[in-house]
VMD Tcl script that draws the C-alpha trace (Angstrom):
set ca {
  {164.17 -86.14 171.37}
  {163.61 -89.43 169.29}
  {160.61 -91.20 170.20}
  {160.43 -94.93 171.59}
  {160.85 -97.44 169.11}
  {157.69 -100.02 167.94}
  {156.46 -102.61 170.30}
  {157.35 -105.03 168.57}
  {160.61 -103.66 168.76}
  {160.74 -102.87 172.43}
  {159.04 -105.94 173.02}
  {162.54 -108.47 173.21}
  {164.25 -106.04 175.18}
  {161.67 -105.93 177.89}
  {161.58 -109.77 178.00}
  {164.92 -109.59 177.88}
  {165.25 -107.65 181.75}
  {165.31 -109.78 184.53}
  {162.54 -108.42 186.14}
  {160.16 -109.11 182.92}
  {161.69 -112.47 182.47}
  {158.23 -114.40 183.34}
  {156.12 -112.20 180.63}
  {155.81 -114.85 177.74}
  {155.67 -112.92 174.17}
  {153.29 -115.72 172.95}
  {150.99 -115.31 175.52}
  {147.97 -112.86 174.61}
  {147.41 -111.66 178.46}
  {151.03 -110.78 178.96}
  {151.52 -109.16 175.66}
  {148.18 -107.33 176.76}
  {150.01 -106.29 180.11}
  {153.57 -105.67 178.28}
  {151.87 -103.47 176.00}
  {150.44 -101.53 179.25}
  {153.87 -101.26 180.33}
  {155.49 -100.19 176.98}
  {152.68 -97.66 176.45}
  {153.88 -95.76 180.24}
  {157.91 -96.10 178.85}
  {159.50 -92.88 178.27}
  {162.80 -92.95 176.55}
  {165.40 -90.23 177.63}
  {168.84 -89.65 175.56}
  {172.08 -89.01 177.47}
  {175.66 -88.08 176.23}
  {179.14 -89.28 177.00}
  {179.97 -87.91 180.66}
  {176.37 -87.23 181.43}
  {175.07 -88.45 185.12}
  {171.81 -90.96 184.73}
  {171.66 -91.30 188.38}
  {173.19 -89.53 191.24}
  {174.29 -91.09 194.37}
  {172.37 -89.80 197.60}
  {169.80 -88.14 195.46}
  {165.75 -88.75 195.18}
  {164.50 -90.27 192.26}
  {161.29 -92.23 191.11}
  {162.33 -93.49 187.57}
  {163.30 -97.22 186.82}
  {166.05 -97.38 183.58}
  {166.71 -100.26 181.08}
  {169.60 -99.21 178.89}
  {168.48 -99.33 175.40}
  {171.50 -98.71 173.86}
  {175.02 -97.41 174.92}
  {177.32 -97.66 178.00}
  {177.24 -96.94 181.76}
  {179.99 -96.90 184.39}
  {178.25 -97.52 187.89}
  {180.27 -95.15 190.49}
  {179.87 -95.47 194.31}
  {181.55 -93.23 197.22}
  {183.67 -94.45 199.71}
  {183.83 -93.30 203.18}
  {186.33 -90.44 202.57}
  {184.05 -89.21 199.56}
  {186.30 -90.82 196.42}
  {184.56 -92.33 193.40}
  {185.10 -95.59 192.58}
  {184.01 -97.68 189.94}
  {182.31 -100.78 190.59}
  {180.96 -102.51 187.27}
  {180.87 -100.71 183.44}
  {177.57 -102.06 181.67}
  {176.32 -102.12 178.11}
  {172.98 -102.75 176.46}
  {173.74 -106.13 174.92}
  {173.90 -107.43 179.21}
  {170.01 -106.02 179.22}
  {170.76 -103.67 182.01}
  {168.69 -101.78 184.17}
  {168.80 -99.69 187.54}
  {167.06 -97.74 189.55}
  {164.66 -100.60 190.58}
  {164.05 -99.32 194.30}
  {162.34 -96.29 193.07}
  {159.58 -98.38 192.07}
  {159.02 -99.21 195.60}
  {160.92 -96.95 197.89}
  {161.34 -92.98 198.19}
  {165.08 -93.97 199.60}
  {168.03 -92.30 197.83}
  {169.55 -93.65 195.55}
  {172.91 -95.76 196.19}
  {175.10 -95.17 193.42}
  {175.87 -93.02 190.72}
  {175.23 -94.55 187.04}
  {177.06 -91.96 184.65}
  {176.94 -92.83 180.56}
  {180.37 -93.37 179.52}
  {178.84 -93.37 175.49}
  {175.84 -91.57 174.08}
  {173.49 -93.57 175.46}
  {169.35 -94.54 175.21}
  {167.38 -95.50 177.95}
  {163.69 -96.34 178.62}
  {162.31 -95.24 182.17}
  {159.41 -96.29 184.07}
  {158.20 -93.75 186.89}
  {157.10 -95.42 189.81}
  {153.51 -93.44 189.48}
  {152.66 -95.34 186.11}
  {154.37 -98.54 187.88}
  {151.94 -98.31 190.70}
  {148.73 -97.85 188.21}
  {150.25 -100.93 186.13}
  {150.17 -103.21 189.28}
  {146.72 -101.67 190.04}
  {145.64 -102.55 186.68}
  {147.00 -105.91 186.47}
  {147.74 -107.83 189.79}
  {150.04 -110.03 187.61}
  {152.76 -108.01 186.51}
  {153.23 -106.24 190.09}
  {153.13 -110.00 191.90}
  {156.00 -111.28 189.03}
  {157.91 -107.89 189.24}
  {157.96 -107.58 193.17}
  {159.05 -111.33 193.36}
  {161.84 -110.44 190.79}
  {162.99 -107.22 192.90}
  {162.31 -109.27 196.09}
  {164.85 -112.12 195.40}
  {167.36 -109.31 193.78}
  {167.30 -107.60 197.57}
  {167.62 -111.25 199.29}
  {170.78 -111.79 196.54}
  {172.15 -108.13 198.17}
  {171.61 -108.56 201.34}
  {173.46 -112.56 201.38}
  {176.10 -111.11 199.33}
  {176.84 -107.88 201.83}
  {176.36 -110.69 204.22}
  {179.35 -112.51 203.28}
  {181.21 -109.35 202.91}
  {180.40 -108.17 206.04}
  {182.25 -111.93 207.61}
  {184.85 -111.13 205.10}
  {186.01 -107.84 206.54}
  {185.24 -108.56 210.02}
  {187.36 -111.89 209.70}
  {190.28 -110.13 207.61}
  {189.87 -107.27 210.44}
  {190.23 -109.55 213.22}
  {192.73 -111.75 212.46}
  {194.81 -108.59 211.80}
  {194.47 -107.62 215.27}
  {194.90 -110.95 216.65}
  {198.55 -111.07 214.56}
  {199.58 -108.18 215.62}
}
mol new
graphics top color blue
foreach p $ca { graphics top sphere $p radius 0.5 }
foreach p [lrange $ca 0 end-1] q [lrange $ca 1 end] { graphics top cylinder $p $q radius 0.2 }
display resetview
């Protein structure tokens, strides 16, 4: 198992991720909080075919893909895989983000389609962070707050979609 690179290294990546977007490098009291974070990452290796994340399964880890490629899989009703997005590290990926607030399952399967690198955060060391430092849980929760509101509006829209396609199908025939 390799170990996790520098912070300095890590450092642009994490700034990089949405939901560390606020964090300032130049700042002394986020670096001071970043660091907290980078010193609770964990980085966990996966080969080509390996599952990251399995739909319908507990799990308490938050991933940013350091390196490599993911295919993000969900069921459909009838139980069939499909694929809904493939993802590299240059798009500063991550997943898993509602284990850092929720014991839900998780709601799709992310499987590595190359060797791939990732850096986890458990929601236990998450939960000590925000405890720590008020800061980072207030930007990270309003990060992961607005993501859900961007889900919801979007499976919102679907949701008209479908039901409009649906009825207008019954209406015709």
């Amino acid at each position: 198992m390799q170990k996790l690179a520098s912070f300095e290294e890590v450092l642009p990546k994490l700034l990089n991720i949405e939901l560390f977007s606020d964090f300032n490098k130049n700042s002394e009291r986020d670096r001071k909080i970043m660091q907290l974070v980078y010193e609770n990452l964990r980085l966990k290796e996966f080969g080509a075919g390996d599952i990251i994340i399995k739909e319908g399964s507990k799990g308490d880890l938050f991933y940013i893909l350091y390196s490599g490629s993911v295919q993000v899989l969900q069921s459909t009703f009838e139980g069939d895989q499909i694929a809904l997005a493939n993802l590299n590290s240059s798009m500063n990926v991550f997943f898993g983000e509602s284990a850092l607030i929720s014991d839900d399952v998780r709601t799709a399967t992310i499987a590595a389609t190359t060797a791939c690198r990732t850096i986890t955060l458990s929601k236990k060391a998450f939960t000590a962070i925000c405890e720590e430092e008020p800061l980072f849980g207030y930007r990270v929760l309003l990060h992961l707050s607005q993501r859900m509101l961007s889900t919801i509006r979007s499976g919102n829209i679907d949701k008209a979609t479908l039901y409009e396609a649906l009825y207008n199908e019954i209406a015709n025939a």
